[in-house]
N, C-alpha and C positions, 0 to 999 in steps of 0.2 A: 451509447455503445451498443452494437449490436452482437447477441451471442448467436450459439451457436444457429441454424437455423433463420439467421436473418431478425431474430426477436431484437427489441429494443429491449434493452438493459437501463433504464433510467439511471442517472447520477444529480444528486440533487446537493446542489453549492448552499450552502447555507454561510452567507457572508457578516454574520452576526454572532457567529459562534464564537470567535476567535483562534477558530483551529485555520493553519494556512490553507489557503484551496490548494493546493500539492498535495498534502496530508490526504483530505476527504477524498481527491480522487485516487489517491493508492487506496486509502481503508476501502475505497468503493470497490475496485478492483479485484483485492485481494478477497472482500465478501463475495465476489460473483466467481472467483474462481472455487472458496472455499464451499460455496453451495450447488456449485458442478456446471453453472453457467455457461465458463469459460476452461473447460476439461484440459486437461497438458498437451499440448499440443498447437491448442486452438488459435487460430490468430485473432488480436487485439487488433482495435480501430488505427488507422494511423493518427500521427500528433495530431495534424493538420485537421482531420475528422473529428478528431475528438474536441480540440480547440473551437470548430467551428459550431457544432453539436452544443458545447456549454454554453459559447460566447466567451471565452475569455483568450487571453494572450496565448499561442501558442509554446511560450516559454515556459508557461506552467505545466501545461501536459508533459513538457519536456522532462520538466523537473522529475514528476512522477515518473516517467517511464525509467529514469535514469537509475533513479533509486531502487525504484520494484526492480531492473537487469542487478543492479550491484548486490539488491537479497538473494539474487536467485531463483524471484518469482517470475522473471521474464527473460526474456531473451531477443534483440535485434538482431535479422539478418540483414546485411548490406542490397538492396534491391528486391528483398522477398518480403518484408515485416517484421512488426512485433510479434513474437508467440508467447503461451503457455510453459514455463518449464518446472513449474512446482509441483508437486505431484499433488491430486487432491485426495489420496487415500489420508485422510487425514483422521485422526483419533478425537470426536466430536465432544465427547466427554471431559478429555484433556484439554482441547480447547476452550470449553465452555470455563471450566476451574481458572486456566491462568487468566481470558478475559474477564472474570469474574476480580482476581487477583491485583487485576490492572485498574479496573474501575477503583476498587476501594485503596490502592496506592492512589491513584486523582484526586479521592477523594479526602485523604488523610492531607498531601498535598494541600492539596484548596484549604483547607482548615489552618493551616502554618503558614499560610498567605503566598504560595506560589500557584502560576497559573499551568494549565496543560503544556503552555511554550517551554517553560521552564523543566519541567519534568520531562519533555522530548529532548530537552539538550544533555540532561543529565544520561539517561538512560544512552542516547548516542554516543556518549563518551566513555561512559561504561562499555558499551560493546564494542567501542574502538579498543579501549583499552583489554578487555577480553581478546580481540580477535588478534592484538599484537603478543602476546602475553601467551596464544597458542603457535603462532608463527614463531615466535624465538623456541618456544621449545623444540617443534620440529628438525 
């Protein structure tokens, strides 16, 4: 992935983790945006680039992008790219606590014998169930 500047941005597939390679390239993403990498605005690699750049199916970068636009960390235009649309004023402290929050939910998890997969579905359904639960009150 190249930021801004033409730099290579590295993403590194670790196919032994059991985390999906979709997952790794959004967390990759959203770290390169949250360290100013990829500033709001900036435009991202296309699929096709990025697919080729990893070596894998282009279906997957798909996945990611698809995701990161539905959080609101990206954005496609039709004929112009992917860009930046999160803002990266982001409260570095705050973040560090919930990722800190997160890891040791993983790890209480792992311990009652569920995997990271599992603890992504749970949480997904929770914020579904959140995001409709704010839509009906509207």
């Amino acid at each position: 992935m190249t930021g801004e500047g033409g730099r290579m941005l590295p993403i590194k597939i670790d196919y032994t983790s059991g985390i999906p390679i979709y997952v790794q390239i959004k967390e990759a993403i959203q770290n390169a945006i949250r360290t100013g990498a990829y500033p709001q605005g900036a435009q991202l690699p296309t699929v096709r680039q990025l697919a080729v750049q990893l070596k894998i199916n282009a279906n997957t970068v798909s996945r990611a992008y698809t995701e990161l636009e539905r959080e609101g960390v990206i954005s496609s235009q039709q004929g112009r790219g992917t860009f930046v649309t999160m803002p990266t004023d982001i409260d570095y402290a705050k973040l560090a606590q919930l990722e800190a929050k997160v890891v040791r939910l993983l790890e209480e998890a792992a311990a009652l014998g569920f995997s990271a997969a599992d603890v992504q579905a749970v949480l997904d359904n929770a914020v579904r169930q959140s995001t409709l639960l704010t839509r009906k009150e509207v």
